[in-house]
C-alpha positions as CSV (number, residue, x, y, z in Angstrom):
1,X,71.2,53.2,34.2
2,X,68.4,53.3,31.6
3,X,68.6,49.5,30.9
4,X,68.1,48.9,34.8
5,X,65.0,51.1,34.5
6,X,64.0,49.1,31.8
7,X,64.4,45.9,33.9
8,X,62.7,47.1,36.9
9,X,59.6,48.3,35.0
10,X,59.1,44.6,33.1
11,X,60.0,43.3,37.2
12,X,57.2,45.5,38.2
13,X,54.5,45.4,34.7
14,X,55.2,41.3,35.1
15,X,54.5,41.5,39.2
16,X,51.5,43.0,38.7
17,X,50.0,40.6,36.1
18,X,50.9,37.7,38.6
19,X,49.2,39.8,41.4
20,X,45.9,39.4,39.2
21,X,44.1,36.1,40.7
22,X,41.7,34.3,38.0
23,X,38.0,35.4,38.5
24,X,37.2,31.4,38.4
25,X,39.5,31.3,41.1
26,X,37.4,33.8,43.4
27,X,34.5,31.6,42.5
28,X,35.6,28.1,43.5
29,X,37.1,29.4,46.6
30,X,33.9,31.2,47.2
31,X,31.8,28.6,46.6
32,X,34.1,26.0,48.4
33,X,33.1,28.2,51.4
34,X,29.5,28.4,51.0
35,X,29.4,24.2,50.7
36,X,32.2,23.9,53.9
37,X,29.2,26.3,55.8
38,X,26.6,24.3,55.0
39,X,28.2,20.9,55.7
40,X,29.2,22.1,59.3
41,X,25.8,23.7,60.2
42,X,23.8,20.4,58.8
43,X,26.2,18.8,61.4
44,X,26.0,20.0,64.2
45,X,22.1,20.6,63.5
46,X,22.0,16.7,63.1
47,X,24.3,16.8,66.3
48,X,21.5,18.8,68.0
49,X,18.9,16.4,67.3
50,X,20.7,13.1,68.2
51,X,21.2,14.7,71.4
52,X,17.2,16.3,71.9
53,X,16.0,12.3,70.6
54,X,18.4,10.8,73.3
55,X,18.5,12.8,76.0
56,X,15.4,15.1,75.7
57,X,11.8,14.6,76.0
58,X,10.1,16.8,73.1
59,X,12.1,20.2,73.9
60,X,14.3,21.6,70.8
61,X,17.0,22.8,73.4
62,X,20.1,20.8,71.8
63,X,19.2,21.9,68.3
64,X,19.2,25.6,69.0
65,X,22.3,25.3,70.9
66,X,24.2,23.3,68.6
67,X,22.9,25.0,65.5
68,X,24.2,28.7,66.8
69,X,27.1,26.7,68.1
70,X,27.7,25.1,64.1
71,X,26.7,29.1,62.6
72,X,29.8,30.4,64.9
73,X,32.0,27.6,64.3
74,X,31.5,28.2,60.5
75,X,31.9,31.4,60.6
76,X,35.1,31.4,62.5
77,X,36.6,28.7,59.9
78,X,35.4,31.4,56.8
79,X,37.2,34.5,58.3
80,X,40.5,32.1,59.2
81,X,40.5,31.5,55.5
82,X,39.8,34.4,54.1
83,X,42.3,35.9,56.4
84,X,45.0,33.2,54.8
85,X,43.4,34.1,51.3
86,X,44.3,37.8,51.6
87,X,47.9,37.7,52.4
């Protein structure tokens, strides 16, 4: 009985040590995120003003609509993953 203790305890002592993630870890994945943000914003803000160059005479009405559209669709990617991250 007291050896299975023993075995449980180093189960649980070497559990919690993989449990642990790497600070450096935490960094690139945050960082990752701030750079995957940025790229799809500066998209669909370039998206925005293709479209107001083509298809609009001097009004910024494409770029505010796809640059709110790029900030929700960034978001929405950084909470799936951080959603993935945390389980």
């Amino acid at each position: 009985m007291d050896q299975d203790n023993k075995q449980q305890s180093h189960k649980d002592r070497k559990d919690q040590t993989q449990k642990k993630d790497n600070p450096l870890k935490h960094l690139a994945i945050l960082s990752g995120i701030g750079i995957e943000m940025g790229v799809i914003i500066y998209g669909f803000v370039m998206l925005g003003k293709w479209l107001d160059k083509t298809y609009n005479d001097g009004d910024k009405l494409y770029i505010i609509f796809c640059t709110l559209f790029g900030v929700a669709v960034s978001l929405f990617v950084v909470v799936k993953q951080l959603n993935r991250i945390h389980k």
